[in-house]
C-alpha positions as CSV (number, residue, x, y, z in Angstrom):
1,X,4.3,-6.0,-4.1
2,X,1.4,-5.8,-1.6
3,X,1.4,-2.4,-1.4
4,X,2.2,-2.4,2.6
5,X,5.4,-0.7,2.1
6,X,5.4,1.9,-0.9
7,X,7.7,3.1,-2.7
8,X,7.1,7.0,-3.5
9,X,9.3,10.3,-4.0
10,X,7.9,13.1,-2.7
11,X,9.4,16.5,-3.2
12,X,8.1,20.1,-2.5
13,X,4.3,19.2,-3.2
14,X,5.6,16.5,-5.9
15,X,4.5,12.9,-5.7
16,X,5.5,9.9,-7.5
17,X,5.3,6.6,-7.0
18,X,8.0,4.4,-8.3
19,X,7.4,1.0,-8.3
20,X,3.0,0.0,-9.5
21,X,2.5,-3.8,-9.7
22,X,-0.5,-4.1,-12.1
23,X,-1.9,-5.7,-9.1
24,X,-1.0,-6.0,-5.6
25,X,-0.1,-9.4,-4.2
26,X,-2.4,-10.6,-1.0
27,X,-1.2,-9.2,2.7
28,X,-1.6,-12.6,3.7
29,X,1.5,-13.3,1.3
30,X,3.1,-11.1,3.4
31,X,2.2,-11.7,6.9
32,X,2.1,-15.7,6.6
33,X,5.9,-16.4,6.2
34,X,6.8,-14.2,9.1
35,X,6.2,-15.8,12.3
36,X,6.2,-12.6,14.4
37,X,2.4,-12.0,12.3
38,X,0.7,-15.9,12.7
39,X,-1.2,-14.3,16.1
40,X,-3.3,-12.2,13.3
41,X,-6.8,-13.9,12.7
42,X,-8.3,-14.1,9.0
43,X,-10.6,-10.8,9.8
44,X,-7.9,-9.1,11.1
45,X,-5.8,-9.7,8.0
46,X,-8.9,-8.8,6.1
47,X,-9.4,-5.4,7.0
48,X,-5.3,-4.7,7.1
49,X,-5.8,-6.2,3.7
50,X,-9.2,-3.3,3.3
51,X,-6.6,-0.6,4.6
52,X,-3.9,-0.8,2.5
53,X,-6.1,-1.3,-0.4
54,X,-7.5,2.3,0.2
55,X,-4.2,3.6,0.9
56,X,-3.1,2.4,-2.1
57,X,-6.1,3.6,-4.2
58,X,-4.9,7.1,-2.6
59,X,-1.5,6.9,-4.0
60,X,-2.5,6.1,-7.4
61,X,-4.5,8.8,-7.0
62,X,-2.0,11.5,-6.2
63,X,0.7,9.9,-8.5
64,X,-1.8,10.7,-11.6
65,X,-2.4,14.0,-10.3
66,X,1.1,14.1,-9.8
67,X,1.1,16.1,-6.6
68,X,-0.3,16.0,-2.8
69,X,-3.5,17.0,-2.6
70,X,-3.3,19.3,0.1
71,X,-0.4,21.0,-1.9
């Protein structure tokens, strides 16, 4: 639901992602109940926060398109 982990089928050039909350839930949501992450300052969660948000904006991307784009 944060978009850390997503799930996506890929197959010969082919990509779709299955599962597309209408909005992803905070890393910090995440990261917080999980002790092994509580060493991670708010700036750091901040930009992991900025980096899956661009991942995710590609994914979106290529699941319109429906394909990889180097495909």
């Amino acid at each position: 639901q944060t978009g850390a982990w997503p799930i996506a089928e890929i197959d010969h050039g082919e990509f779709k992602l299955n599962i597309k909350p209408k909005e992803l839930k905070p890393v910090k949501e995440y990261l917080d109940p999980q002790r092994r992450f509580r060493h991670l300052d708010t700036e750091l969660v901040e930009i992991i926060q900025g980096h899956i948000q661009d991942d995710w904006d590609s994914y979106l991307s290529m699941d319109a398109q429906g394909k990889l784009p180097w495909y």
